[in-house]
C-alpha positions as CSV (number, residue, x, y, z in Angstrom):
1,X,-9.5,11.4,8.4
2,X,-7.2,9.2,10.7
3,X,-9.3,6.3,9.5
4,X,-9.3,7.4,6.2
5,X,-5.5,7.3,5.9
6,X,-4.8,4.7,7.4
7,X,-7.1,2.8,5.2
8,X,-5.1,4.6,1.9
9,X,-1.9,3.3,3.7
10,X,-2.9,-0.3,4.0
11,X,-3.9,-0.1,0.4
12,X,-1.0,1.2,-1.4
13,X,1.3,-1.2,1.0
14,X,-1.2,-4.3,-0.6
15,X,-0.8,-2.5,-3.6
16,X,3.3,-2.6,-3.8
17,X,3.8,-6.0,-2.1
18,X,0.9,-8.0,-3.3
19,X,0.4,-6.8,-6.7
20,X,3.8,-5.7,-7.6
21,X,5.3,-8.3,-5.7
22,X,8.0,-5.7,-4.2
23,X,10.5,-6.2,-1.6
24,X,8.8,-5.1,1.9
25,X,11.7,-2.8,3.0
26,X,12.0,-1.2,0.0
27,X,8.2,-0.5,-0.2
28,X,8.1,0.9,3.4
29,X,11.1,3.2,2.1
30,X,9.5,3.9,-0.8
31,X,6.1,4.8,0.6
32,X,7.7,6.4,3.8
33,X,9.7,8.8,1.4
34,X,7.7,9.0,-1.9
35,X,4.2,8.7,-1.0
36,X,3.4,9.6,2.6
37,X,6.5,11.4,3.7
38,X,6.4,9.5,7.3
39,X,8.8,7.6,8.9
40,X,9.0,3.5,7.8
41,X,8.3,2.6,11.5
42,X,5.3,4.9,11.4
43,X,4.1,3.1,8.5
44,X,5.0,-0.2,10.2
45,X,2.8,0.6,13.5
46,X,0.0,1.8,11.2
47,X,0.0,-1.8,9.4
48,X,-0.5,-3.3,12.1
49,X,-3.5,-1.4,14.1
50,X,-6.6,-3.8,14.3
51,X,-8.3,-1.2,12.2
52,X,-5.6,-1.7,9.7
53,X,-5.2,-5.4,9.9
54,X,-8.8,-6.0,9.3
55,X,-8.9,-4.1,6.1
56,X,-6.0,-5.8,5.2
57,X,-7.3,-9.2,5.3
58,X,-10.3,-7.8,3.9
59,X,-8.1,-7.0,0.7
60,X,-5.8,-10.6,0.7
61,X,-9.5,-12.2,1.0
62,X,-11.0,-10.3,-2.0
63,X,-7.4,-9.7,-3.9
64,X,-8.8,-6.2,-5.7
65,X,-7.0,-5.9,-8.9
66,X,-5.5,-2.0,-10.5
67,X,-9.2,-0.7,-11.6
68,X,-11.0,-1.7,-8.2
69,X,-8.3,0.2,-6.0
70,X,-8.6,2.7,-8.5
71,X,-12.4,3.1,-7.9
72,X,-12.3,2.9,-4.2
73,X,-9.3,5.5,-3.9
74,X,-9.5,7.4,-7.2
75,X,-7.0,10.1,-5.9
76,X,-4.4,8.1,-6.2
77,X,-2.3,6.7,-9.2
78,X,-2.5,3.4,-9.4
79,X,0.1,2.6,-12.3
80,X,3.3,1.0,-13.1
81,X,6.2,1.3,-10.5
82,X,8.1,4.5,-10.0
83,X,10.4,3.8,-7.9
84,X,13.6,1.1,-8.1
85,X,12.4,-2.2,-6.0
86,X,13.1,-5.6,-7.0
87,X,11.0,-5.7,-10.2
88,X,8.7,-8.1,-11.5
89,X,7.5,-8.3,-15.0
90,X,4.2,-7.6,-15.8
């Protein structure tokens, strides 16, 4: 399950900052308070296990778009923004 959150994490943080193009400390607030209800330096040490890191380049490599994170974590809503971050139009 560890693995398995970790990899959720890593997502959602690709999610916010590549797709959205958010602001980094805003998206560790927002996911440490909105989404996995952790502190940001948690989040911050989870990024960066090798685990972590691999699936993240995994992700930057093949840049999954909305409907393919969608279908590989379909638990999760993966929708417009909810919460206030330096916005991008889409």
């Amino acid at each position: 399950m560890i693995t398995r959150r970790g990899s959720v994490l890593v997502a959602r943080y690709y999610y916010w900052t590549v797709i959205w193009e958010r602001n980094y400390d805003r998206v560790l607030e927002a996911m440490a308070n909105d989404e996995f209800f952790i502190e940001p330096a948690t989040i911050q040490r989870h990024l960066s296990k090798p685990a972590n890191d691999e699936f993240m380049k995994q992700l930057m490599k093949e840049r999954p778009d909305v409907k393919q994170l969608s279908e590989m974590f379909p638990v999760w809503r993966w929708v417009a923004p909810q919460f206030n971050t330096t916005t991008k139009s889409k």
